[in-house]
N, CA, C and O atoms as a GROMACS GRO file, in nm:
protein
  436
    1UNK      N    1   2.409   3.755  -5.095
    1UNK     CA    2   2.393   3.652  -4.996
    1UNK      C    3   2.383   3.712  -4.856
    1UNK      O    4   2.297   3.672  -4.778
    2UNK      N    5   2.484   3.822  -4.819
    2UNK     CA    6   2.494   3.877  -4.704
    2UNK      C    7   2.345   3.946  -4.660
    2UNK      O    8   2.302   3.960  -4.545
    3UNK      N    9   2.279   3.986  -4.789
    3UNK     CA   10   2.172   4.101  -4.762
    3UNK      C   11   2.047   3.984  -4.740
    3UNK      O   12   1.949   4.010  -4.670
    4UNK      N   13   2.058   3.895  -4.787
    4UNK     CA   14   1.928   3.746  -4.758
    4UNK      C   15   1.920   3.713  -4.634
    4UNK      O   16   1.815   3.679  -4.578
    5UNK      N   17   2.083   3.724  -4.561
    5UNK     CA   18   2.085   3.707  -4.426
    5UNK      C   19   2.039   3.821  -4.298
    5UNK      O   20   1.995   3.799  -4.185
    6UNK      N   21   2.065   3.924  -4.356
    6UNK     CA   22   2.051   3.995  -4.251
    6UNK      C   23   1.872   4.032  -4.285
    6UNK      O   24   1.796   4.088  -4.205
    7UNK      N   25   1.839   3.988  -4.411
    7UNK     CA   26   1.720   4.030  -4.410
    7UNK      C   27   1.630   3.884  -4.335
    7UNK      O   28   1.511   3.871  -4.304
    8UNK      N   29   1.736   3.800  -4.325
    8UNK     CA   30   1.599   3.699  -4.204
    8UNK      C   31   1.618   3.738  -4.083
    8UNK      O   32   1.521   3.736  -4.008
    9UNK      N   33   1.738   3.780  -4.037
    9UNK     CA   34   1.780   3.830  -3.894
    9UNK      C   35   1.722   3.958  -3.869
    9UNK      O   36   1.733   3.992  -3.751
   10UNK      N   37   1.667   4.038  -3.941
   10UNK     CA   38   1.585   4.128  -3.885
   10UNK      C   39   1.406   4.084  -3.925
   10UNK      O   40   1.318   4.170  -3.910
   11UNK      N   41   1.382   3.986  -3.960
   11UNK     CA   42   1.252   3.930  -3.976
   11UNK      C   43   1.195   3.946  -4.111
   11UNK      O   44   1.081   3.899  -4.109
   12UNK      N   45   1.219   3.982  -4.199
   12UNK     CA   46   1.171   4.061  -4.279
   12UNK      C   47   1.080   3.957  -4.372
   12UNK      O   48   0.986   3.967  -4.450
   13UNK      N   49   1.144   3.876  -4.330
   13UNK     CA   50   1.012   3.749  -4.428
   13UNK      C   51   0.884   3.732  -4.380
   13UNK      O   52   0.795   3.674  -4.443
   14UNK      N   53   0.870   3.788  -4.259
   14UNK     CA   54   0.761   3.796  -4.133
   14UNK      C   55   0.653   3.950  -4.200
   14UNK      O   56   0.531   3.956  -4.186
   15UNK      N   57   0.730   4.044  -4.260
   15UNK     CA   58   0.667   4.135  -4.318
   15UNK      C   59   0.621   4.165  -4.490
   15UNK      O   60   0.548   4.258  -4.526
   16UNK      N   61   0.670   4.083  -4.561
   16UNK     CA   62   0.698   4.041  -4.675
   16UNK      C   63   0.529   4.058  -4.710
   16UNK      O   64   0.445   4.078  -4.623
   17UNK      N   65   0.495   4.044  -4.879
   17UNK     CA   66   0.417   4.042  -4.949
   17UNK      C   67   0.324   3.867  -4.874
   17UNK      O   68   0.209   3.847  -4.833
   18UNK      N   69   0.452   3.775  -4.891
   18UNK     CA   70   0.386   3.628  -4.854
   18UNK      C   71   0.419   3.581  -4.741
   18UNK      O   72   0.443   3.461  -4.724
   19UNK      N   73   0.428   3.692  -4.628
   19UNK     CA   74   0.429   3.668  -4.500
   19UNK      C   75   0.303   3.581  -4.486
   19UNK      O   76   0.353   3.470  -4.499
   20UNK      N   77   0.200   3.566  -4.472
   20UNK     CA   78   0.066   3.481  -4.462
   20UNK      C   79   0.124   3.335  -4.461
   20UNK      O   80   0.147   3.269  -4.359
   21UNK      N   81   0.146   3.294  -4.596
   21UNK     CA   82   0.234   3.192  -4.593
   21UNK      C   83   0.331   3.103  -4.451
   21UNK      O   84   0.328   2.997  -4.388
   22UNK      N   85   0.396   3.208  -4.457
   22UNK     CA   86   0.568   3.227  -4.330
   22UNK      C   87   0.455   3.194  -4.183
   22UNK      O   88   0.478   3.090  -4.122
   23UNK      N   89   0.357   3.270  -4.142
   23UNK     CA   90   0.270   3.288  -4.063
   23UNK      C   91   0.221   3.148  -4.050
   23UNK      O   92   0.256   3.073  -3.959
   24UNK      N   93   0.119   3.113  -4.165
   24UNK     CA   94   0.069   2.988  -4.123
   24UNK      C   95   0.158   2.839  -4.060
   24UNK      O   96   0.125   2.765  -3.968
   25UNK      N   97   0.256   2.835  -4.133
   25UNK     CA   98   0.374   2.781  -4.142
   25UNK      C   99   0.408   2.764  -3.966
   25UNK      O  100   0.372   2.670  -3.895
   26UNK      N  101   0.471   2.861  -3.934
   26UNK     CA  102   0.507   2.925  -3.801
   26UNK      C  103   0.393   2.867  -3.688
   26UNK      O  104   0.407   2.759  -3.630
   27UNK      N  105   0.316   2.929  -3.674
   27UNK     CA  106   0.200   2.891  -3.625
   27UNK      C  107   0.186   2.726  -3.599
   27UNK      O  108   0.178   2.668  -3.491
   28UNK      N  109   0.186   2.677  -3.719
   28UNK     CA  110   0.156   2.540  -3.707
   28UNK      C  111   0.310   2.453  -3.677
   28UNK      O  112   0.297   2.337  -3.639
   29UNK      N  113   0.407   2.488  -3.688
   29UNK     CA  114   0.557   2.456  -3.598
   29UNK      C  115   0.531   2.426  -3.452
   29UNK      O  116   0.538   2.327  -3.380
   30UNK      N  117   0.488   2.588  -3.436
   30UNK     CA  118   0.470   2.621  -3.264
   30UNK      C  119   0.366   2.514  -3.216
   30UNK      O  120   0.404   2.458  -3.114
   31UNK      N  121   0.256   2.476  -3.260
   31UNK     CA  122   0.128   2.418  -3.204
   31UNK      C  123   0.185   2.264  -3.192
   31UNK      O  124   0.155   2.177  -3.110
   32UNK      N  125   0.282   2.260  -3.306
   32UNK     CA  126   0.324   2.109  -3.297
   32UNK      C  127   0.404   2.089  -3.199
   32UNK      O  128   0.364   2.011  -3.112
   33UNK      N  129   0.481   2.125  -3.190
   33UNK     CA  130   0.613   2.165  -3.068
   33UNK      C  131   0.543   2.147  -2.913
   33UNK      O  132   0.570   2.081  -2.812
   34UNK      N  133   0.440   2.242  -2.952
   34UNK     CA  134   0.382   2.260  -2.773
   34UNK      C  135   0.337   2.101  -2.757
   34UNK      O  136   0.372   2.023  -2.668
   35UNK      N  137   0.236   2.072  -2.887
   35UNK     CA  138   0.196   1.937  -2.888
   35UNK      C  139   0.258   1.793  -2.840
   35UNK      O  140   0.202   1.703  -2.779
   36UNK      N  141   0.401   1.803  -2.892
   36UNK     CA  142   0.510   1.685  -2.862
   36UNK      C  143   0.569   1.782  -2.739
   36UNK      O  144   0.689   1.754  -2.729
   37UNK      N  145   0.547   1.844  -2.679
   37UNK     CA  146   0.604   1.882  -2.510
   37UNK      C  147   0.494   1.823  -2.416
   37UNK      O  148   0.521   1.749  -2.321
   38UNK      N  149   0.372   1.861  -2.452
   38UNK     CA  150   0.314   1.805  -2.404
   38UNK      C  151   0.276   1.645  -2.344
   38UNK      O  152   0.245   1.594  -2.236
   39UNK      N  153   0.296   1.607  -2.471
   39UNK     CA  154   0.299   1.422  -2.466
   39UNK      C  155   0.397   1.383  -2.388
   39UNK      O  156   0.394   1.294  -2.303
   40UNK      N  157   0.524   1.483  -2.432
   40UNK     CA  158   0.655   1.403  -2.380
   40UNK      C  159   0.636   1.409  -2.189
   40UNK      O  160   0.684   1.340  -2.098
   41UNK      N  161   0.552   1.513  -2.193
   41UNK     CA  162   0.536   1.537  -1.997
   41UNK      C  163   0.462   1.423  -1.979
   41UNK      O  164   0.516   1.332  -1.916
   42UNK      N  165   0.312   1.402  -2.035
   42UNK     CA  166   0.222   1.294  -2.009
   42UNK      C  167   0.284   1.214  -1.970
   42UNK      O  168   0.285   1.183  -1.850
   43UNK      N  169   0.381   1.137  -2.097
   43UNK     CA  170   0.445   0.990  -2.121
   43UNK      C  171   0.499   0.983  -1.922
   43UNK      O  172   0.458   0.909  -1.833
   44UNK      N  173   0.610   1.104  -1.918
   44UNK     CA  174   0.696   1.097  -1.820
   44UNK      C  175   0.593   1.115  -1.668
   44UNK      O  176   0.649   1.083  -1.564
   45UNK      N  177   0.477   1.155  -1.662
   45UNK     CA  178   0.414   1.131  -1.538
   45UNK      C  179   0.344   0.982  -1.526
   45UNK      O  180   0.337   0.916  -1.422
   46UNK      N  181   0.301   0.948  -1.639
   46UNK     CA  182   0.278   0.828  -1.666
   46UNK      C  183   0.392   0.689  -1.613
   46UNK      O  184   0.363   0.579  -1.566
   47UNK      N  185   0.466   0.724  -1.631
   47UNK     CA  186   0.597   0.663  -1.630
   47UNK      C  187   0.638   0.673  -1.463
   47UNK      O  188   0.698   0.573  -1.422
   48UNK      N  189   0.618   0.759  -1.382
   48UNK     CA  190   0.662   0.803  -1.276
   48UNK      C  191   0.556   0.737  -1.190
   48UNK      O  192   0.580   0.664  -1.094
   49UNK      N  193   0.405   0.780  -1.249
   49UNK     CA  194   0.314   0.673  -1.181
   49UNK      C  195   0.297   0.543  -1.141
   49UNK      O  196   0.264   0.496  -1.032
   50UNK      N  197   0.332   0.479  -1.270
   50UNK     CA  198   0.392   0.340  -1.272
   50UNK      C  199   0.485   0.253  -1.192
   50UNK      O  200   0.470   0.145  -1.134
   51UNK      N  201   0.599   0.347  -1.208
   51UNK     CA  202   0.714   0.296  -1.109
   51UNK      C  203   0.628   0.291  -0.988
   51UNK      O  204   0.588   0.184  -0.944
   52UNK      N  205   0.600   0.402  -0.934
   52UNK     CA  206   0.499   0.430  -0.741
   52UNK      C  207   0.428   0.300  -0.772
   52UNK      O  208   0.485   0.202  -0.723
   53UNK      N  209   0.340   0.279  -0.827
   53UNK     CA  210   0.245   0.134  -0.855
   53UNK      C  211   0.333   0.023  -0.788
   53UNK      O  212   0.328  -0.033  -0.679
   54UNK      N  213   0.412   0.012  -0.891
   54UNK     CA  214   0.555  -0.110  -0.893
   54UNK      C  215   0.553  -0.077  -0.733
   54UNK      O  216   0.483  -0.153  -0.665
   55UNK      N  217   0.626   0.032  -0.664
   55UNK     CA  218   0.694  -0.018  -0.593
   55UNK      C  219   0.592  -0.076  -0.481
   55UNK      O  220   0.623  -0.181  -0.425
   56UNK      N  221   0.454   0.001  -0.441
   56UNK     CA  222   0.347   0.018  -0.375
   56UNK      C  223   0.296  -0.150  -0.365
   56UNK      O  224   0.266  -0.212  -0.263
   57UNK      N  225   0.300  -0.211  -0.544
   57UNK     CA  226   0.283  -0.383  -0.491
   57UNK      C  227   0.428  -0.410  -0.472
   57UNK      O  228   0.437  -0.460  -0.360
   58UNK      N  229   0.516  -0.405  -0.512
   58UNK     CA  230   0.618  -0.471  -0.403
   58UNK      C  231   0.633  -0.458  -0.217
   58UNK      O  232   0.711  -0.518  -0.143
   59UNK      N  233   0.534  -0.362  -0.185
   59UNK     CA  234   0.555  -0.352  -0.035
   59UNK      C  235   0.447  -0.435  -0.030
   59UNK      O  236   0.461  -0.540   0.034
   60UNK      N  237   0.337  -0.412  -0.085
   60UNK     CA  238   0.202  -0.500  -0.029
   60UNK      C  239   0.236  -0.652  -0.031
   60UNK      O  240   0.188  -0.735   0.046
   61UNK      N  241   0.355  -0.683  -0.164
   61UNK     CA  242   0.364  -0.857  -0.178
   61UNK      C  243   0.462  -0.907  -0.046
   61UNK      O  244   0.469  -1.024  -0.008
   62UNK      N  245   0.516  -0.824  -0.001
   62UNK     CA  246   0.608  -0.891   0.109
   62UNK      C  247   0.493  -0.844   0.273
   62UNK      O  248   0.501  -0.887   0.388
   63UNK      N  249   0.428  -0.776   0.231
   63UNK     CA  250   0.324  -0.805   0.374
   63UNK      C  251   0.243  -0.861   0.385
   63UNK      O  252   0.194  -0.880   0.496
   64UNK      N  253   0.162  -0.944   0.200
   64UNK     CA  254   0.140  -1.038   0.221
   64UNK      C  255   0.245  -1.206   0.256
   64UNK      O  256   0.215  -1.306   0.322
   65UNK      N  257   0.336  -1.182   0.198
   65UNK     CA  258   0.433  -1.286   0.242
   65UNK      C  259   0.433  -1.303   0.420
   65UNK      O  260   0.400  -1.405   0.480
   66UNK      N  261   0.478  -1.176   0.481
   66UNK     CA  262   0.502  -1.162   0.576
   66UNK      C  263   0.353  -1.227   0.627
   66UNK      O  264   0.362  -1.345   0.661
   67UNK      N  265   0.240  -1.174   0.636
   67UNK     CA  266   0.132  -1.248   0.691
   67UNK      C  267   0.130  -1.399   0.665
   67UNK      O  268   0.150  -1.460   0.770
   68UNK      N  269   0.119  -1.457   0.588
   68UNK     CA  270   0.177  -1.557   0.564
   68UNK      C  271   0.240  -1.670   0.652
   68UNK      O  272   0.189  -1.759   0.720
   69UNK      N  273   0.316  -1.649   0.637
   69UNK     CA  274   0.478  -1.671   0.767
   69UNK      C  275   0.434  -1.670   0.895
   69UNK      O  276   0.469  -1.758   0.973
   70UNK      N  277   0.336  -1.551   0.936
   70UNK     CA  278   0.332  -1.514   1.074
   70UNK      C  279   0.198  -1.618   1.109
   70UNK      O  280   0.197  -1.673   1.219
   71UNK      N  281   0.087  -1.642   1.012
   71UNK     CA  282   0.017  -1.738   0.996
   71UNK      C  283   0.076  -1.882   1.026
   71UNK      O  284   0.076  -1.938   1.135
   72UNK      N  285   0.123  -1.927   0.915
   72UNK     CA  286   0.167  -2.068   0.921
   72UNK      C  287   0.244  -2.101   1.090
   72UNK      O  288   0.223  -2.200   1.160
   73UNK      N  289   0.335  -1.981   1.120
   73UNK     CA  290   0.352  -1.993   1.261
   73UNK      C  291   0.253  -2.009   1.347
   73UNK      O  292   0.271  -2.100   1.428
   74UNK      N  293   0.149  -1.945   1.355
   74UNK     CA  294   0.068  -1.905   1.448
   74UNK      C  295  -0.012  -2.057   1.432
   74UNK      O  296  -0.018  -2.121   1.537
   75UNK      N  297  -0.076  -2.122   1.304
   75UNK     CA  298  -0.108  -2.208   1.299
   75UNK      C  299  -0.044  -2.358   1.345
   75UNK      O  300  -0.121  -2.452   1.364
   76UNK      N  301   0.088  -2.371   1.360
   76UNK     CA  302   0.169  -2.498   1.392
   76UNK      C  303   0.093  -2.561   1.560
   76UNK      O  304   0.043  -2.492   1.649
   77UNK      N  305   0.108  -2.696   1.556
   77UNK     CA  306   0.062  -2.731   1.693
   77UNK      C  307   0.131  -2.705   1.785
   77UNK      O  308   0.074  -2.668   1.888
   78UNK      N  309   0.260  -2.715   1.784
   78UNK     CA  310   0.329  -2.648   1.907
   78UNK      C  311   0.314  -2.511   1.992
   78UNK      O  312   0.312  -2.484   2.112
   79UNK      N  313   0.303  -2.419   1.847
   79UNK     CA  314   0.226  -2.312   1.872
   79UNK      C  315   0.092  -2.277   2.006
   79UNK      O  316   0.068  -2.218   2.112
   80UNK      N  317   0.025  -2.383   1.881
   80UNK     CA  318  -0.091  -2.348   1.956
   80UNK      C  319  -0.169  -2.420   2.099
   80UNK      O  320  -0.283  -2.404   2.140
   81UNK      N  321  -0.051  -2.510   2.156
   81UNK     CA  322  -0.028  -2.630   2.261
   81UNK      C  323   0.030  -2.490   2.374
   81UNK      O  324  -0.009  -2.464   2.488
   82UNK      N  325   0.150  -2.407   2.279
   82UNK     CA  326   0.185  -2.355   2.454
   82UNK      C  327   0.155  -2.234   2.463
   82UNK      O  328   0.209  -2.153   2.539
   83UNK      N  329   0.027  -2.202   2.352
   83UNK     CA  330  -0.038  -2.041   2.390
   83UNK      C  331  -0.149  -2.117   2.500
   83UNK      O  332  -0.165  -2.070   2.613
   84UNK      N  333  -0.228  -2.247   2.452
   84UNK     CA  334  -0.357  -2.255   2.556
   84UNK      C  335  -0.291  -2.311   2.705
   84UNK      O  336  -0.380  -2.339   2.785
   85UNK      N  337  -0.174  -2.330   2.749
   85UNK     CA  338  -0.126  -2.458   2.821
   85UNK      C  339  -0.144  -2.402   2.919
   85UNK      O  340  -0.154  -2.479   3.015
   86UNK      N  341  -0.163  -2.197   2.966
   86UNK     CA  342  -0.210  -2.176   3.091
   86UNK      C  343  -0.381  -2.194   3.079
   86UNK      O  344  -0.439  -2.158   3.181
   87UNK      N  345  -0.450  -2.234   2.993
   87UNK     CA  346  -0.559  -2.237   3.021
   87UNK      C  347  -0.632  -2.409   3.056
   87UNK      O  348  -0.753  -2.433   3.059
   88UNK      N  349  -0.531  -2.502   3.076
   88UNK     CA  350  -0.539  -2.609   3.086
   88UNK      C  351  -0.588  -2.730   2.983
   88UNK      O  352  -0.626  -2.843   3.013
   89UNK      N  353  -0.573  -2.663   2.839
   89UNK     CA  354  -0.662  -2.693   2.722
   89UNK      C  355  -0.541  -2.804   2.664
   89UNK      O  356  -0.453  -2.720   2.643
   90UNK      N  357  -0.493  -2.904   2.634
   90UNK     CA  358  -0.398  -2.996   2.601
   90UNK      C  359  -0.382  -3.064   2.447
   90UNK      O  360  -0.503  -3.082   2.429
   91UNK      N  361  -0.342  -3.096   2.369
   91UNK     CA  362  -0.328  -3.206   2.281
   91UNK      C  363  -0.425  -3.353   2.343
   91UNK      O  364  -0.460  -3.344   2.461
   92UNK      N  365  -0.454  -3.441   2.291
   92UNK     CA  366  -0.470  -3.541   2.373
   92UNK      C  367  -0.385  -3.668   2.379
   92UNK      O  368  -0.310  -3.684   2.283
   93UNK      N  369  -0.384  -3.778   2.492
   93UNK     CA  370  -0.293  -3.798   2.492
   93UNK      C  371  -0.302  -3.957   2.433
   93UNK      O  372  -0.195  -4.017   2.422
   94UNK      N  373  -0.416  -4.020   2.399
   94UNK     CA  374  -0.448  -4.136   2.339
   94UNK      C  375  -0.486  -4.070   2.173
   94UNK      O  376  -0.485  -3.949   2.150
   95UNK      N  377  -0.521  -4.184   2.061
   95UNK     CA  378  -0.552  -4.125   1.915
   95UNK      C  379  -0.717  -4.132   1.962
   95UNK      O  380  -0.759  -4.166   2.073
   96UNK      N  381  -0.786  -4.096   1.859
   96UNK     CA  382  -0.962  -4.089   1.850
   96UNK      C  383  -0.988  -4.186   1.824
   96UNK      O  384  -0.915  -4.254   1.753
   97UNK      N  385  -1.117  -4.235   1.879
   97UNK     CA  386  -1.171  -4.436   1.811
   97UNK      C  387  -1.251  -4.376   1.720
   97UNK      O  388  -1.317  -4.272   1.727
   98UNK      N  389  -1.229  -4.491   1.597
   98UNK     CA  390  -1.305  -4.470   1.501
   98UNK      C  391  -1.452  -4.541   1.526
   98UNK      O  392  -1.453  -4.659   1.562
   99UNK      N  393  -1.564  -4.476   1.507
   99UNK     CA  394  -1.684  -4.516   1.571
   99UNK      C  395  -1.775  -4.615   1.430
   99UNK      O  396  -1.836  -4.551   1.344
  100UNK      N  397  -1.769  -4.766   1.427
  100UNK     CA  398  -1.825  -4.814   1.330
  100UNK      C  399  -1.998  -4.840   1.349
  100UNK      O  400  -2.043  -4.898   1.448
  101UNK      N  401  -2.057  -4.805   1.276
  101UNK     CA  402  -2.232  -4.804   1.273
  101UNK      C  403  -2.291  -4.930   1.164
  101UNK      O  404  -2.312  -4.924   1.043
  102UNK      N  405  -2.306  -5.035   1.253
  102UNK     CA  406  -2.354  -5.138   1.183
  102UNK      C  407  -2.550  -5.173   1.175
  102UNK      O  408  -2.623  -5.210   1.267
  103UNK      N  409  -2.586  -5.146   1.035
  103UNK     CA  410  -2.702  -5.212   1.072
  103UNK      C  411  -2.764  -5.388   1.112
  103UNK      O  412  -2.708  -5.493   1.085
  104UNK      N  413  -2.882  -5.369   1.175
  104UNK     CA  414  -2.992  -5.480   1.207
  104UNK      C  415  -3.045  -5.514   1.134
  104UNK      O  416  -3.085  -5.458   1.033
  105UNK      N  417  -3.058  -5.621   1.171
  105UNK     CA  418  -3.163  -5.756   1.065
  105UNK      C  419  -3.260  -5.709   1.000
  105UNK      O  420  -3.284  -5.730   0.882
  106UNK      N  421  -3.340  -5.621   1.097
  106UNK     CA  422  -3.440  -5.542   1.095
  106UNK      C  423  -3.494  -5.391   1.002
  106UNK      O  424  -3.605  -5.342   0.978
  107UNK      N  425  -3.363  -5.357   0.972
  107UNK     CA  426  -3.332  -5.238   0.868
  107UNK      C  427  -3.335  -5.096   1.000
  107UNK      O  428  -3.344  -4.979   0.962
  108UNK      N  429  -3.327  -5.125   1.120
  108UNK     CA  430  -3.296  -4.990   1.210
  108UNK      C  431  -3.160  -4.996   1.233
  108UNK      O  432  -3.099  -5.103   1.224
  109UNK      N  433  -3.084  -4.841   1.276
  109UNK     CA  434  -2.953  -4.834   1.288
  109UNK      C  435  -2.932  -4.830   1.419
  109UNK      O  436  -2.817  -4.824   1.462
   0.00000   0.00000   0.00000
């Protein structure tokens, strides 16, 4: 048993008659290994990208909010009564007549 061991600890299955075997074996371990290191990096830049995304629309949704807000302000009549009020431009101070258009006997308006 002792001599099985020291004969893998010095490689010796690596030199063997059916090393070829041990070889192909080996080989295709390693390729797999690199293979699932690989993915596992992808997954995790992938993943890292994502989050930046996330956070990138969470800033854009609160500056659209924020525009928004600064809008609906900007739009209110009060607003916009005491930005023009040095230019002498007013609300008015009666409502609008509604203008009724009746036709003639005649069929002209």
């Amino acid at each position: 048993m002792a001599a099985k061991v020291y004969d893998i600890l010095r490689g010796g299955f690596l030199t063997n008659q059916d090393a070829f075997k041990n070889w192909k074996f080996m080989l295709f371990a390693t390729g797999l290994a690199l293979f699932m290191i690989w993915t596992g990096h992808r997954f995790e830049s992938k993943v890292h990208y994502i989050g930046q995304l996330s956070d990138e629309v969470n800033e854009l949704r609160s500056h659209y909010v924020d525009g928004q807000r600064e809008l609906m302000y900007l739009q209110m009549e009060s607003t916009v009564a005491s930005r023009l009020k040095h230019t002498g431009i007013a609300p008015p101070k009666d409502p609008p007549y509604k203008i009724i258009v009746s036709k003639n006997a005649n069929g002209n308006n």
